[in-house]
C-alpha positions in Angstrom: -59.6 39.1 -13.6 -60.1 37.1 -10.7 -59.0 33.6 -12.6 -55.8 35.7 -13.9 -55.1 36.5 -10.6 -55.9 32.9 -9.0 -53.5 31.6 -11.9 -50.6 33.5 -10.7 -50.9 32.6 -7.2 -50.6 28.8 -8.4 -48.0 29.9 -10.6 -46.0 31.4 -8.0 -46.9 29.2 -5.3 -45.4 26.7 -8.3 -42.5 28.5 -8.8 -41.5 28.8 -5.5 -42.2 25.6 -4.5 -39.7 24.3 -7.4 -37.4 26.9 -6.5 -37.4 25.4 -3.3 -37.4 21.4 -4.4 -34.4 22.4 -6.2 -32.5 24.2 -3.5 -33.2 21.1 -1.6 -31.7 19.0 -4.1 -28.9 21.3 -4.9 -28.2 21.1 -0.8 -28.5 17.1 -0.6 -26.1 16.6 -3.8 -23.8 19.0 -2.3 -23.8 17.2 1.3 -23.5 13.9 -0.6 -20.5 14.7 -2.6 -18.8 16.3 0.7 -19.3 12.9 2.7 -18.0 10.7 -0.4 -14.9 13.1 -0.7 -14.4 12.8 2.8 -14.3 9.2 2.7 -12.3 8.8 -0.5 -9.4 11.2 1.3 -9.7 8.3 4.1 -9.0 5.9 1.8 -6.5 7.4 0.1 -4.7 7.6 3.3 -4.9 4.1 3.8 -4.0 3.0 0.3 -1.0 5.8 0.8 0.3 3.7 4.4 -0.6 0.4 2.1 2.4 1.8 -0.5 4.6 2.9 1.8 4.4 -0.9 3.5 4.1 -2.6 0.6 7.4 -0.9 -0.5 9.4 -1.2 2.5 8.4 -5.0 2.0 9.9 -5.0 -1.5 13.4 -2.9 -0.1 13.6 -6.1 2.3 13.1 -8.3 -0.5 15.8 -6.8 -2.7 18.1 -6.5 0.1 17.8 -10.6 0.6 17.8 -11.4 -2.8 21.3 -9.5 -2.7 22.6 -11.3 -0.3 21.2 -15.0 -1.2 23.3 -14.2 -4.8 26.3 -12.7 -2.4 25.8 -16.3 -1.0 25.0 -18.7 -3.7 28.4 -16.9 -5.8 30.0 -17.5 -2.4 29.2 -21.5 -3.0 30.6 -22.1 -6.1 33.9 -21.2 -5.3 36.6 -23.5 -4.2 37.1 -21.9 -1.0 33.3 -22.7 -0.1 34.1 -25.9 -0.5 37.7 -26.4 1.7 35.2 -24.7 4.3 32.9 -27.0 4.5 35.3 -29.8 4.5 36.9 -28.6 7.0 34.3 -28.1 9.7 31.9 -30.5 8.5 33.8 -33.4 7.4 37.4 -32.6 9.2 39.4 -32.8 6.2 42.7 -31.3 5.8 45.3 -31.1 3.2 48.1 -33.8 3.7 50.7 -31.0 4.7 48.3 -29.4 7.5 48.7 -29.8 11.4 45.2 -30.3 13.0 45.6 -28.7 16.5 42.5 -29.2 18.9 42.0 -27.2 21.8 41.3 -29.3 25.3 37.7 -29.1 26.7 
């Protein structure tokens, strides 16, 4: 009786040391998934500020674009063209009066 007896000793001892080797592992899993979700939430906040930036940046983009087509439509027209010859090259039609002020 005494070796059935010595066996269950080991056998708990056994089982409660692998009871306890898992609980340990159970614990460091559950620590190491709380510090990687903890880190992914930071980065999802950054990536989240990243959007929002990136998409103000492409607003401003669209906005320009809009306005260098307002422009370059602006350009091909005649009156584009009397403009420029007019205050770059001081050109008038033959029927205008070119009055300068006096500095």
């Amino acid at each position: 009786m005494s070796k059935r007896k010595g066996r269950k000793k080991s056998t708990r001892r056994q089982s409660r040391l692998t009871s306890f080797l898992i609980v340990v592992a159970v614990i460091f899993v559950c620590t190491i998934s709380a510090l990687r979700v903890k880190e992914l939430r930071a980065q999802g906040k950054e990536l989240a500020y990243a959007e929002t930036v990136l998409e103000q940046k492409i607003e401003a983009a669209r906005q320009e674009n809009e306005v260098l087509h307002a422009q370059q439509q602006y350009m091909q027209t005649n009156k584009y063209i009397e403009d420029v010859a007019k205050d770059k090259l001081g050109l008038v039609y033959p029927d205008e009066i070119v009055i300068k002020p006096q500095e």
